[in-house]
TILOTI-350405 format. One record per residue (C-alpha): x, y, z; residue number from 1. Coordinates in steps of 0.001 Angstrom, whole numbers. Layout:
<rs>
<r x="X" y="Y" z="Z" num="NUM"/>
...
</rs>
This chain:
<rs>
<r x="150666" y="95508" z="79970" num="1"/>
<r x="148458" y="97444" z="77237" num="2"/>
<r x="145938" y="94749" z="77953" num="3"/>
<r x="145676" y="95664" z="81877" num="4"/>
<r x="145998" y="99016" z="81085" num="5"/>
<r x="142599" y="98589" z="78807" num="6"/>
<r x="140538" y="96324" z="81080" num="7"/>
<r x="141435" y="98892" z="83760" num="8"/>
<r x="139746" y="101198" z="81940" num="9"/>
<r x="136696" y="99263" z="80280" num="10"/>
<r x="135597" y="97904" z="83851" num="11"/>
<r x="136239" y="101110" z="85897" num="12"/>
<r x="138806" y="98931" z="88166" num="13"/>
<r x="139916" y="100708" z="91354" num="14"/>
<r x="143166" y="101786" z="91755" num="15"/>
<r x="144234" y="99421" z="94244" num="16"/>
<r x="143028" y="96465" z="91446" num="17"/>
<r x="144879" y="97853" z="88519" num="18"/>
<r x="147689" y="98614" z="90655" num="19"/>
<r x="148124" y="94772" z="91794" num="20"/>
<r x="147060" y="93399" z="88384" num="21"/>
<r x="150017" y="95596" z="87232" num="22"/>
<r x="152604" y="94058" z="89915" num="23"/>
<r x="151244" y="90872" z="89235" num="24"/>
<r x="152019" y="90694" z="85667" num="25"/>
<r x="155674" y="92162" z="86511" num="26"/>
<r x="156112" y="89587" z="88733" num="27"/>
<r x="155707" y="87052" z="86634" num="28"/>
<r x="157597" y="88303" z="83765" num="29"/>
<r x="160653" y="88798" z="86138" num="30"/>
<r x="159838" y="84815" z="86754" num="31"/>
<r x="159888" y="84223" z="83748" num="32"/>
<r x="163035" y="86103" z="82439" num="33"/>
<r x="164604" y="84394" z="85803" num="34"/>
<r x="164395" y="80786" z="84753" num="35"/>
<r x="165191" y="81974" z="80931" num="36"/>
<r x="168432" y="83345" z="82808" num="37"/>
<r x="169067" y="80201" z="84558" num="38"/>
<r x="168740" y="78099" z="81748" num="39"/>
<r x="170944" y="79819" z="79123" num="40"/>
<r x="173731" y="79897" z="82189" num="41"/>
<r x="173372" y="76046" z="82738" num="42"/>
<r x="173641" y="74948" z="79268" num="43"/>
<r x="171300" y="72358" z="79534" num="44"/>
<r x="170384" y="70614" z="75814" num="45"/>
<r x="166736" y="71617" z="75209" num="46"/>
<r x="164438" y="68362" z="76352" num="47"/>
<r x="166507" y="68176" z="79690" num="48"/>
<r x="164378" y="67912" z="82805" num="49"/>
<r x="164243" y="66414" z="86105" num="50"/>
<r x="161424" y="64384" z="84700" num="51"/>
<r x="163955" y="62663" z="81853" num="52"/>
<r x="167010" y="62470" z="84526" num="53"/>
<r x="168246" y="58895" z="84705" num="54"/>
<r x="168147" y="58915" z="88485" num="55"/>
<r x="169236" y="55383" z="88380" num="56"/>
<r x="172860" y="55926" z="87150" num="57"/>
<r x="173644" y="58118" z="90206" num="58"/>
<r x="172035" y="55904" z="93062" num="59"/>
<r x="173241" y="58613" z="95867" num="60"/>
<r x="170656" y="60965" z="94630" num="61"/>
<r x="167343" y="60059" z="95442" num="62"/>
<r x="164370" y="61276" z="93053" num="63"/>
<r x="161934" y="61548" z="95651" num="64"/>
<r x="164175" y="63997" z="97668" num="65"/>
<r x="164686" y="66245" z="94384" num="66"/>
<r x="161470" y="65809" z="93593" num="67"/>
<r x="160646" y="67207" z="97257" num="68"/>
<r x="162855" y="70356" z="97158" num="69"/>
<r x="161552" y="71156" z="93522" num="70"/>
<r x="157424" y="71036" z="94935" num="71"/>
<r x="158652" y="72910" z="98291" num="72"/>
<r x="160466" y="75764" z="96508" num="73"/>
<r x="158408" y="79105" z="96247" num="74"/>
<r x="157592" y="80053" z="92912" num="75"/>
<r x="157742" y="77206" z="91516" num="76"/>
<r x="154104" y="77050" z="89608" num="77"/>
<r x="154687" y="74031" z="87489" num="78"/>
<r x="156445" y="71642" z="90249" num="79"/>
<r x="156519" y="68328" z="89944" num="80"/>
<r x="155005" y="66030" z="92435" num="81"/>
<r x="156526" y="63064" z="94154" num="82"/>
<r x="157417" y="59848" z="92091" num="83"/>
<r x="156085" y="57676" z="95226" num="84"/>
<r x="153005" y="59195" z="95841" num="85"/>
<r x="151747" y="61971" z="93692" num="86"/>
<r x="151562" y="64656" z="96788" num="87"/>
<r x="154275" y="66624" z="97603" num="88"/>
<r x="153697" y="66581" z="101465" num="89"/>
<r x="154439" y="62839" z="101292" num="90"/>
<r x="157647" y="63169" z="99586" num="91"/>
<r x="158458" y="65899" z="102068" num="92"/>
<r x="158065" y="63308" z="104594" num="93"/>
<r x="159733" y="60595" z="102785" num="94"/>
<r x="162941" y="63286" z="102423" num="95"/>
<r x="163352" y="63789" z="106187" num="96"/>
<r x="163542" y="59865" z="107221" num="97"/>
<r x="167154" y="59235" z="107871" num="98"/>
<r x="169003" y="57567" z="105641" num="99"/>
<r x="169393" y="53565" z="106098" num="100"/>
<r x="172686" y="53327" z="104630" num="101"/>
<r x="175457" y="53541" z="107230" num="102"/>
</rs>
């Protein structure tokens, strides 16, 4: 914040720029405090990711639909992309085919 605070000053920012630099940095820190939250309730062992997920010992949950949801969901600045095709709008598209079992 000191930082901001200091560059705001050196470059003679207006107020509306150090004023959104500012909101912008607390957003991200509540982000970030967020997913520490969210971790430390889950009790996940450190290393565990969606990426290291044996996907194939629970067949009725498809990777590319997680992998979907996780790119779709707002906020997310380091989502993964689909396993099938590398771009999220695919997988999207792949996630709303019905299914073929019965």
């Amino acid at each position: 914040m000191a930082a901001i605070c200091r560059d705001a000053d050196k470059e003679g920012w207006p107020a509306a720029r150090f004023l959104a630099a500012i909101v912008e940095h607390e957003l991200a820190e509540r982000d970030r405090r967020r997913i520490e939250r969210h971790l430390a309730e889950g009790k996940l062992l450190p290393g565990k990711t969606l990426e290291t997920f044996a996907f194939e010992t629970v067949p009725m949950i498809s990777k590319a639909q997680v992998m979907a949801i996780v790119a779709a969901t707002p906020g997310s600045a380091k989502a993964p992309t689909s396993c099938c095709s590398g771009r999220p709008a695919e997988a999207r598209a792949i996630s709303r085919q019905p299914s073929a079992s019965p």
